[in-house]
C-alpha positions as CSV (number, residue, x, y, z in Angstrom):
1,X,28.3,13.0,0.5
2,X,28.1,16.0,3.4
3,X,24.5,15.1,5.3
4,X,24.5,18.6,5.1
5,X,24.2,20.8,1.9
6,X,27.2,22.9,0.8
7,X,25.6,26.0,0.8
8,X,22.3,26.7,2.3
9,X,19.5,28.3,-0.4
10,X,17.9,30.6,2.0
11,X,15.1,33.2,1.1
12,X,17.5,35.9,1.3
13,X,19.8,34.0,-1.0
14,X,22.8,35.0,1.1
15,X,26.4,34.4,0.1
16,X,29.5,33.8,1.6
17,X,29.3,33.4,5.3
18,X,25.5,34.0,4.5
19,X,25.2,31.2,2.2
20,X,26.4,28.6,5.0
21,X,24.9,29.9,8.1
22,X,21.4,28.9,9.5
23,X,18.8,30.6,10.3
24,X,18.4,29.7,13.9
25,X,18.9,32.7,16.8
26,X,22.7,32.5,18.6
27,X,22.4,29.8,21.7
28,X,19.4,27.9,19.8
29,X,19.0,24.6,20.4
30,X,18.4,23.6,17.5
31,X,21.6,24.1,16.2
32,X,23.1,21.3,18.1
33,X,19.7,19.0,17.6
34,X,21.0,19.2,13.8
35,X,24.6,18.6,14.0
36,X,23.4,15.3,16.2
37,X,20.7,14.1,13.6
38,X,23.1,14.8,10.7
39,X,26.1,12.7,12.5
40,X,23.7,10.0,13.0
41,X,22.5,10.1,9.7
42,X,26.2,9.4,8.6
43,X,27.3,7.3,10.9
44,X,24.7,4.8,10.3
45,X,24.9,5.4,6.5
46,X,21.7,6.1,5.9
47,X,21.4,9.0,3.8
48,X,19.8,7.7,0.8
49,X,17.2,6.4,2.4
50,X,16.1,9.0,5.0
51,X,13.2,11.2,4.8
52,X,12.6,14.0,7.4
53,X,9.4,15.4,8.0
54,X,9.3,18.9,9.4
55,X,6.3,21.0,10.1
56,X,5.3,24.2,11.0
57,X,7.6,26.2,13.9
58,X,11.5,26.6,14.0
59,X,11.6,22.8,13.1
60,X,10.2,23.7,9.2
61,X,13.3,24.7,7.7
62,X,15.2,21.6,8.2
63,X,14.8,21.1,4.8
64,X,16.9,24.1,4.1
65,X,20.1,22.7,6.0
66,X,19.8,18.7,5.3
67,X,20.4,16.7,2.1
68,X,18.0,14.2,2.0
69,X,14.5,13.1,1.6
70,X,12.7,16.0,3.1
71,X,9.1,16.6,3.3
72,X,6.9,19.6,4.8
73,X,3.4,18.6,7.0
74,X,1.2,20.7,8.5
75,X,1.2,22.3,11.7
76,X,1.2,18.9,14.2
77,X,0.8,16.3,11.5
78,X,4.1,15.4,10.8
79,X,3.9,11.9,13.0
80,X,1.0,11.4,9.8
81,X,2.9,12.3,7.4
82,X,5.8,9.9,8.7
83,X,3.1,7.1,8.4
84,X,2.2,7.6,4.8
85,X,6.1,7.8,4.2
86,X,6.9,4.5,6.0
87,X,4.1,2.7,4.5
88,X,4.8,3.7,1.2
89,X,8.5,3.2,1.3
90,X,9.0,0.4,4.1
91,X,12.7,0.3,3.7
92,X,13.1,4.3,4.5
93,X,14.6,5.8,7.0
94,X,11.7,8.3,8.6
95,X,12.3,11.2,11.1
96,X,9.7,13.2,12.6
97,X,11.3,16.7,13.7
98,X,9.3,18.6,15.6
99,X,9.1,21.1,18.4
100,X,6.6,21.4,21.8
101,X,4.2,23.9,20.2
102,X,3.7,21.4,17.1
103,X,3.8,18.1,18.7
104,X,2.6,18.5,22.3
105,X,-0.3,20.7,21.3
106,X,-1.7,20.7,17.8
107,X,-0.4,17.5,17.0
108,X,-0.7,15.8,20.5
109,X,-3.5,13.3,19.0
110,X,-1.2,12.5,15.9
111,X,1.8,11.7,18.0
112,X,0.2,9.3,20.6
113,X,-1.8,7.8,17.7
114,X,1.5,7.0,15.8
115,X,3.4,5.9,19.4
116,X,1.2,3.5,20.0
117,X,1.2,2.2,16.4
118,X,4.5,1.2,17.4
119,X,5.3,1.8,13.6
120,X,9.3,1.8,13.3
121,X,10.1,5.9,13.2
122,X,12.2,7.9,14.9
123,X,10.9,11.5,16.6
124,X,13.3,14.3,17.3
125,X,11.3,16.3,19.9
126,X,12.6,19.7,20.4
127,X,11.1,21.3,23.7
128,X,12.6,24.7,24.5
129,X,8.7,25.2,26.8
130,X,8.2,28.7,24.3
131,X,5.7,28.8,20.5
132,X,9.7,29.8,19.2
133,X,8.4,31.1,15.5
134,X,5.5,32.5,15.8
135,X,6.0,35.2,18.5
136,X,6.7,33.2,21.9
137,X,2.5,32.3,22.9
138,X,2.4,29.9,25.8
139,X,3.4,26.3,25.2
140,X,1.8,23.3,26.4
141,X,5.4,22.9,28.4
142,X,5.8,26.4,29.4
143,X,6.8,26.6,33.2
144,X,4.5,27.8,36.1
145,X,5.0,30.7,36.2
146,X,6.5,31.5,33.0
147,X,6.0,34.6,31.1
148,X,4.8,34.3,27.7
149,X,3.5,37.1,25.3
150,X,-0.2,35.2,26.1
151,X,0.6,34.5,29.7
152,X,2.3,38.2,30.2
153,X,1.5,37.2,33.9
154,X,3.0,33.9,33.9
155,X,1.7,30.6,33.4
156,X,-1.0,29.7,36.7
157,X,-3.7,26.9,37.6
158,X,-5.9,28.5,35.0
159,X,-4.1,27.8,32.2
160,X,-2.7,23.5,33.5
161,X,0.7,22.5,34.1
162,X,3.1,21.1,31.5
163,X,2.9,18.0,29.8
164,X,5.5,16.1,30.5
165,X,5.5,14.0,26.7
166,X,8.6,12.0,27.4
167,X,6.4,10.4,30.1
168,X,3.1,10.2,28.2
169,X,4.7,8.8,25.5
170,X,6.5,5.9,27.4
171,X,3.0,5.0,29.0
172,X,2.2,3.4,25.9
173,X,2.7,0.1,24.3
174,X,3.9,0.9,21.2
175,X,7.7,2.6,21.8
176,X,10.8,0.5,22.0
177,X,12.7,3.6,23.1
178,X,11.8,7.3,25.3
179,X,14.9,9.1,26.2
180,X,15.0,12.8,27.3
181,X,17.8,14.4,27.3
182,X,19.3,18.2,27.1
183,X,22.4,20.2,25.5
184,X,23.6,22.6,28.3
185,X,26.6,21.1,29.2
186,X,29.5,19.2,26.7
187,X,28.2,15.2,29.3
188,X,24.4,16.7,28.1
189,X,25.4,17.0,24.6
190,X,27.0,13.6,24.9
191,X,24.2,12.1,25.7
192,X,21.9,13.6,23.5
193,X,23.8,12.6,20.5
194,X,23.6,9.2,21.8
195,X,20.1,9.0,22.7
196,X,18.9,10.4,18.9
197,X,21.9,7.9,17.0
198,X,20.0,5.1,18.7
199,X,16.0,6.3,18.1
200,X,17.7,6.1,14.5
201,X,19.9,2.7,14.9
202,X,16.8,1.3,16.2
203,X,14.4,2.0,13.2
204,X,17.4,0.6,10.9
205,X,17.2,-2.3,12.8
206,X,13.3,-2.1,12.4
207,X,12.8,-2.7,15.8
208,X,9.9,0.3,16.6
209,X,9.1,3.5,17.0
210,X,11.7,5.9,19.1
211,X,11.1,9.1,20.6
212,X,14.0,11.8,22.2
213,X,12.9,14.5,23.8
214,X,15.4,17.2,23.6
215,X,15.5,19.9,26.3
216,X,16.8,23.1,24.2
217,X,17.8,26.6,24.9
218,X,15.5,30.1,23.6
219,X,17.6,32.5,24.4
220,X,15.2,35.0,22.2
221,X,12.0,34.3,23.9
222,X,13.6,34.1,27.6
223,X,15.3,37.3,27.3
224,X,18.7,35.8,27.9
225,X,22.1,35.2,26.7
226,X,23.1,31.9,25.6
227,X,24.6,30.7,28.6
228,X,22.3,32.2,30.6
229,X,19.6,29.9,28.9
230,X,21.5,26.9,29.6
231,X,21.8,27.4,33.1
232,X,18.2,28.0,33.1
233,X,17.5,25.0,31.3
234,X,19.3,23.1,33.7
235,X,18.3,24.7,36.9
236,X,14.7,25.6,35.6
237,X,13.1,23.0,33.2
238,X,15.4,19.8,34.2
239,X,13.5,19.9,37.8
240,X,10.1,19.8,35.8
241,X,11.1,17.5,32.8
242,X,13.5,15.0,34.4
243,X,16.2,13.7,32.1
244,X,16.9,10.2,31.6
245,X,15.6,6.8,29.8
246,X,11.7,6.8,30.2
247,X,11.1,3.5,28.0
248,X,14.2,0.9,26.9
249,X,12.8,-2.6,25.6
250,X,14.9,-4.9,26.2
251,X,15.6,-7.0,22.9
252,X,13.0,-5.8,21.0
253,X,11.6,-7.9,18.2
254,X,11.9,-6.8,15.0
255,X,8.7,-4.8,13.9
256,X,6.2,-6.3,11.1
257,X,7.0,-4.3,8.2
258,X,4.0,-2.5,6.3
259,X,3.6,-4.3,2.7
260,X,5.2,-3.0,0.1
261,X,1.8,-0.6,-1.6
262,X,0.0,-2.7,-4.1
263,X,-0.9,-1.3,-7.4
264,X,-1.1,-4.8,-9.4
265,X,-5.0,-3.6,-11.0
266,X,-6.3,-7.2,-11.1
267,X,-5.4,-7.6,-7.3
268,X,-7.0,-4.7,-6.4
269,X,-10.2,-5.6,-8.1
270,X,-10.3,-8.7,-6.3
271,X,-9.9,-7.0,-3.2
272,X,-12.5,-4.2,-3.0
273,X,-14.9,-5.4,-6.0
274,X,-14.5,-9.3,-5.3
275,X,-13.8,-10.2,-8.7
276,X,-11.1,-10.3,-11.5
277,X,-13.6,-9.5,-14.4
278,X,-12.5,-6.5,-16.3
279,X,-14.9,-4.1,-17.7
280,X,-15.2,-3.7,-20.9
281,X,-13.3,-1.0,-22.5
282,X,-14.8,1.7,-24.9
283,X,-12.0,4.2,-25.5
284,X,-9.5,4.6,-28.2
285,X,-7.2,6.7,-26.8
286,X,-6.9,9.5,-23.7
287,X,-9.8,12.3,-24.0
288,X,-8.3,14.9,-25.4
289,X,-9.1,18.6,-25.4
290,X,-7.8,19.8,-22.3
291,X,-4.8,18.2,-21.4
292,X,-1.9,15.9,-22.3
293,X,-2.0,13.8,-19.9
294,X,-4.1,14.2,-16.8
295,X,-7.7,16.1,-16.8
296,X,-9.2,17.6,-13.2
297,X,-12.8,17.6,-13.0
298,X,-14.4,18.8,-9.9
299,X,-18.4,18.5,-8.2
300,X,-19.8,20.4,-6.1
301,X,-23.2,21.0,-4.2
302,X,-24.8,20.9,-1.6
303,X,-25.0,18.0,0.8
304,X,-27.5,15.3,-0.5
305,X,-26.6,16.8,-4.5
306,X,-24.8,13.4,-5.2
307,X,-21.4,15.6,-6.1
308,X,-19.7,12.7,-4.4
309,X,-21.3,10.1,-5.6
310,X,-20.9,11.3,-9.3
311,X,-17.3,11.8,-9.5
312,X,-17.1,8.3,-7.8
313,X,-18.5,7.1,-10.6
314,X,-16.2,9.2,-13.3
315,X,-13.0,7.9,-11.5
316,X,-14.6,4.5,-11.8
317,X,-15.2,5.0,-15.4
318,X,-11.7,6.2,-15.6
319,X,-10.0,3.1,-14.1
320,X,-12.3,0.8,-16.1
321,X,-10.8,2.1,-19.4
322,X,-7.3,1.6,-17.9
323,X,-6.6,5.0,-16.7
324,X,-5.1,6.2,-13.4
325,X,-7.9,7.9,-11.1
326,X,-8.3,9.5,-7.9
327,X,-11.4,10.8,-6.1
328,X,-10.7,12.9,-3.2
329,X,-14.1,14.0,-1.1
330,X,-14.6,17.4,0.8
331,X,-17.7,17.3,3.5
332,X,-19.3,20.0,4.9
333,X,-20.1,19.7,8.7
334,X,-23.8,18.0,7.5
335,X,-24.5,15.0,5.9
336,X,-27.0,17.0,4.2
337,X,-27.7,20.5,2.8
338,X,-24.0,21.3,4.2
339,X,-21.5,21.9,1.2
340,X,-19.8,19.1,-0.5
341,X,-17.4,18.8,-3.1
342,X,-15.4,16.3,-4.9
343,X,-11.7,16.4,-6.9
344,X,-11.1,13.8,-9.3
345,X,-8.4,13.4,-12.0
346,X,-8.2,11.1,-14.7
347,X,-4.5,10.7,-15.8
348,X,-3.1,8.8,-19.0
349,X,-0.3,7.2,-16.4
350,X,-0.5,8.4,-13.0
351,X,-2.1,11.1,-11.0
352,X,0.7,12.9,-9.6
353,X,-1.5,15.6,-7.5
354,X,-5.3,14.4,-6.5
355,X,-6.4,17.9,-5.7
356,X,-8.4,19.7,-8.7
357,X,-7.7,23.5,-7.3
358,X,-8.1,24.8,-11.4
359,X,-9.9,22.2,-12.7
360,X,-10.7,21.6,-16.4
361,X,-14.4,20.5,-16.0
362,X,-17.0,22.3,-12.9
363,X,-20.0,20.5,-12.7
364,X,-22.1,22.7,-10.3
365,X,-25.2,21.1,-8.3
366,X,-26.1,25.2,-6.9
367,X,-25.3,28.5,-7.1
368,X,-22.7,28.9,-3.8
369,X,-20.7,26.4,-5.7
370,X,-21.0,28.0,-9.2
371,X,-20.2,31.3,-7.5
372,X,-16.7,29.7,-5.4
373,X,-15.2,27.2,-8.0
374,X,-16.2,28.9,-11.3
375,X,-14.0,31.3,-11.6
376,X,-11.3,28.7,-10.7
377,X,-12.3,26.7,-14.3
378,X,-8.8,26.9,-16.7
379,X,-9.4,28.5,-19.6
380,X,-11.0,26.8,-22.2
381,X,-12.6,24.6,-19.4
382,X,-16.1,23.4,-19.6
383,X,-18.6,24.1,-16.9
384,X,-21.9,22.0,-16.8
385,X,-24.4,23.8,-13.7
386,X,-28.1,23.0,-12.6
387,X,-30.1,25.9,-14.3
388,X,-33.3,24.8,-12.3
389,X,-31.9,26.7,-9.1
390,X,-28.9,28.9,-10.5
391,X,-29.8,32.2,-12.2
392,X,-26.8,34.0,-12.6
393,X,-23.7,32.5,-13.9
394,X,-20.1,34.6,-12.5
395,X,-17.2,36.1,-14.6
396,X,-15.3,33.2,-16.0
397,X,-11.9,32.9,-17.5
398,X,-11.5,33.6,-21.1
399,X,-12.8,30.6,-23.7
400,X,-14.6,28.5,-20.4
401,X,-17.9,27.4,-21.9
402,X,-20.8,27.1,-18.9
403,X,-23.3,24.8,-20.0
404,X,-27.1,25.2,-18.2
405,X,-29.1,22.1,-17.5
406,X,-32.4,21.8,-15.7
407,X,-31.3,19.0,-13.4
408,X,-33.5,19.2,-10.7
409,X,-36.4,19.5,-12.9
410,X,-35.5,16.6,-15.1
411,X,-35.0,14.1,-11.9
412,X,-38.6,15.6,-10.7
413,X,-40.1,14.7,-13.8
414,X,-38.9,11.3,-13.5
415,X,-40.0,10.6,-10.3
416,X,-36.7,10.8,-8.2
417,X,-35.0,13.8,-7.3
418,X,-32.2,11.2,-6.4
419,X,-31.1,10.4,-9.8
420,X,-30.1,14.8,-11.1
421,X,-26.3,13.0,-10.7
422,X,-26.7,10.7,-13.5
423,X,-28.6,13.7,-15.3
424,X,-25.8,15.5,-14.7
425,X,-23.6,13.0,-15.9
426,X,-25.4,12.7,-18.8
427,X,-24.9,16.1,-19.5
428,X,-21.3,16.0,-18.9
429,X,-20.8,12.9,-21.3
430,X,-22.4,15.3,-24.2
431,X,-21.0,18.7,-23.4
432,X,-17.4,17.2,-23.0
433,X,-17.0,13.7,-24.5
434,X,-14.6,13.2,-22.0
435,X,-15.5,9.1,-22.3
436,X,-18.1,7.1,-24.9
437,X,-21.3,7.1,-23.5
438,X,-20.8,3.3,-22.8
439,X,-18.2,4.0,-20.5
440,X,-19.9,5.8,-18.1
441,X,-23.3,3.6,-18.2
442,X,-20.9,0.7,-17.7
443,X,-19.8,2.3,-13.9
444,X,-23.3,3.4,-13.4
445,X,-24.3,-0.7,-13.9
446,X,-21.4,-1.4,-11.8
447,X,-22.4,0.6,-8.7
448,X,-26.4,-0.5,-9.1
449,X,-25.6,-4.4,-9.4
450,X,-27.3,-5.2,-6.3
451,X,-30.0,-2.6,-7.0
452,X,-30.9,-4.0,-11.0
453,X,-34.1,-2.6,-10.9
454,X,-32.6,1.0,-10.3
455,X,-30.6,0.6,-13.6
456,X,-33.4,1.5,-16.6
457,X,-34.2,4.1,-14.2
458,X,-30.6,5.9,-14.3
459,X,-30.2,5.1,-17.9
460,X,-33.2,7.0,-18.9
461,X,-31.7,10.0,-16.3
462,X,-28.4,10.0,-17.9
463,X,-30.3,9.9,-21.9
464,X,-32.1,12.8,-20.9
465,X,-29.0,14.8,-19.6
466,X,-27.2,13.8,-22.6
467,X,-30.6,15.4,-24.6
468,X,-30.6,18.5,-22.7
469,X,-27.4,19.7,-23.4
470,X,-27.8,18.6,-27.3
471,X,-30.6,20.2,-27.3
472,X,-29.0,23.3,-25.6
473,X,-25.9,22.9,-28.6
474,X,-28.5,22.9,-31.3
């Protein structure tokens, strides 16, 4: 099977010669970057294992041209994203693709991080000293002297020299392999697809982490021709960036592999809650009302609410009746009084997506977070919001019901403004019966076991929530 795909679905959805030619400019180097990567990819016979992660920049649509594993990161965090992909799939073959704007600037602190890891992946790093995509802005390797449309002067003192990465990047522990190398000439191209078939050879050998640093023509953004770019390349960038080997270790021992992920529930429990005890379960099947088979519930308020804590304690209840859960936290810049939300799904099997962007269930600790994730409720959704400080409730999709419950005033009245969560737990429990009342007390006992005294406390905050919103129905 062809590493590359037989015709390329681009957004013009272009046929004939169209349909199999890419979108790079004529004289690109990236062309030649991907014939190289796809050769080695084939060679080493690897293809149905690999996963390529490209981010933002020229480097993104690599997706378009190569048939396998492909994933999109954001701008600079594809080394990240190769981490996660590694770890959660030790036996795959990860590339990090990337060019100098991405890697050497907005992701300089992900790339170091996952060099000196040491983790076994292999970076293709595409410098061509120009932000290619995006409208040719000053690089961190732009030349001295270099025009740019933000340096219209040329790049001075004021603005730092180049970083040289193929350097920095053998300065630290972690690679096995730094090569830099450049396509001007047919020897350069040799070597180039020499230097990225062993960054690759190396990984399938799990030996460590390999970076290539490939010097590559813009013929756009330099106002050139195409072999006008290459003799610039050489004559120009080879006398800053200096091409050869930076890093070769010798006989490398093989890396320790990541484990493969463990999802075994009674292992986990005896990991992070030191015991093998199951909970008791209260449910007789999945909640129903909302959806098949996995339910997003988001909290918000402000910092100090107890958003986070209270759909810690859903997700809890969620895995203790044997459902797959995820809780996925959103700070604002202060501990407290700055916003804070929370996603969390509850699915019958497995939460594919952790992020609750239309969530069936809002519970809102104030009116900013009423007012921004409201209007995001799916229809027929249920909202449950503090009516001791929110007045006026938004537009809302068709069929969303929007609950009122003095939360604030209820903790107040028993003694501590701490416990409006549980109330508003208690309030969710009633206006949803998304579990049995049991199920939630249950993680509320689980998360005050060291605190015992603070349990009758919470239960009678979570019985008067329930109260409230029965008493709201009736």
């Amino acid at each position: 099977m062809n590493v590359f795909y037989d015709k390329f679905e681009r957004h013009d959805h272009g046929e004939g010669l169209k349909g199999q030619a890419t979108h790079y400019c004529a004289g690109c180097g990236h062309g030649l970057a991907h014939k190289y990567l796809a050769e080695a990819i084939e060679e080493l016979g690897v293809q149905d294992r690999t996963v390529a992660v490209s981010p933002v920049g020229c480097s993104v649509f690599l997706y378009y041209y190569f048939n396998v594993g492909n994933t999109q990161a954001a701008h600079g965090r594809a080394p990240a994203v190769a981490i996660g992909q590694k770890t959660a799939n030790p036996d795959s073959i990860v590339i990090s693709y990337q060019g100098d704007g991405d890697l050497a600037s907005i992701g300089l602190a992900e790339i170091v991080s996952t060099a000196q890891m040491g983790i076994p992946i292999s970076v293709v790093f595409v410098n061509n000293a120009i932000y290619g995509m995006t409208g040719g802005q000053l690089a961190p390797t732009t030349l001295m002297g270099q025009k740019t449309s933000t340096t219209p002067e040329g790049r001075n003192e004021f603005f730092g020299t180049p970083i040289r990465m193929a350097e920095l990047i053998a300065g630290l522990d972690g690679p096995v392999y730094v090569e830099r190398v450049a396509l001007y000439d047919a020897k350069q191209r040799v070597r180039a697809k020499k230097a990225i078939t062993k960054a690759l050879k190396l990984q399938v050998e799990n030996k460590g982490f390999a970076f290539v640093e490939v010097l590559a023509e813009c013929p756009t953004h330099l106002g050139m021709n195409p072999s006008d770019a290459e003799k610039w390349v050489k004559e120009k960038m080879t006398a800053v960036f200096p091409l050869g080997i930076k890093k070769d270790v010798e006989n490398p021992p093989d890396h320790a592999k990541p484990g493969t992920p463990e999802f075994n529930p009674a292992h986990l429990m005896e990991v992070f809650e030191g015991t093998t005890e199951k909970a008791p379960r209260f449910c007789n099947e999945f909640p129903s009302g909302w959806a098949t088979d996995d339910i997003a519930l988001k909290f918000a308020g402000a910092g100090g609410d107890g958003a986070q804590t209270a759909a810690l304690l859903v997700a809890r209840a969620g895995i203790n009746e044997g459902y797959d859960a995820t809780h996925i936290p959103s700070y604002g810049p202060e501990s407290r009084g700055g916003t804070s939300y929370a996603d969390v799904h509850i699915a019958r099997t497995e939460v594919l997506s952790p992020a609750s962007p239309s969530p069936h269930i809002l519970v809102a600790f104030n009116a900013p977070s009423l007012a921004r994730f409201g209007p995001t409720v799916v229809p027929g959704g249920t909202i449950v919001y503090d009516s001791s400080v929110i007045v006026d409730v938004p537009a809302l999709a068709k069929g969303v019901k929007a609950i009122g419950v003095p939360m604030t005033r209820i903790a107040s009245e028993l003694g501590r403004l701490v416990v409006k969560n549980v109330v508003a737990l208690g309030a969710l429990q009633a206006a949803t019966s998304l579990f049995p009342e049991e199920t939630v007390l249950t993680a509320i006992r689980q998360a005050l076991k060291s605190k015992c005294a603070m349990i009758p406390l919470n239960e009678e905050a979570f019985a008067r929530g329930s109260q409230a919103v029965r008493n709201h129905e009736s």
